[in-house]
N, C-alpha and C positions, 0 to 999 in steps of 0.2 A: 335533440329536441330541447331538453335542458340549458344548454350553453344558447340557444336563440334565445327563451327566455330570460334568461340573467341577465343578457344583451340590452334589452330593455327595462330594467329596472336599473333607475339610477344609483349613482354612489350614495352612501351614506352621506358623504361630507352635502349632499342637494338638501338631506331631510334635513341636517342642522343647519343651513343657510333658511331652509323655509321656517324653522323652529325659530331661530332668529327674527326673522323680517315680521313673523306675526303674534310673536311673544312680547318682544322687548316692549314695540311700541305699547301693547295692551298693558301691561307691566308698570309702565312712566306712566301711561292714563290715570292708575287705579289710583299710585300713588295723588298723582295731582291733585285727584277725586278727594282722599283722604284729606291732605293739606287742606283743601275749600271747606270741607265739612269742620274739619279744626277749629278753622277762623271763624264761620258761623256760629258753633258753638259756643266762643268766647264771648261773642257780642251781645 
């Protein structure tokens, strides 16, 4: 019963590809985010 289950739950390595694909880009966003607010601020 256990070993069908296990069957279906992915490797680890799936959870850090998805930790990837929906971190990084949020990640470079914020920065970007920051950088604009920067510039604003100096003007």
């Amino acid at each position: 019963m256990w070993k069908t289950i296990v069957n279906y739950i992915p490797e680890w390595t799936a959870f850090v590809q998805a930790f990837i694909v929906f971190i990084v880009p949020y990640g470079i966003y914020k920065v970007f985010e920051w950088i604009q607010r920067e510039e604003e601020g100096e003007v």
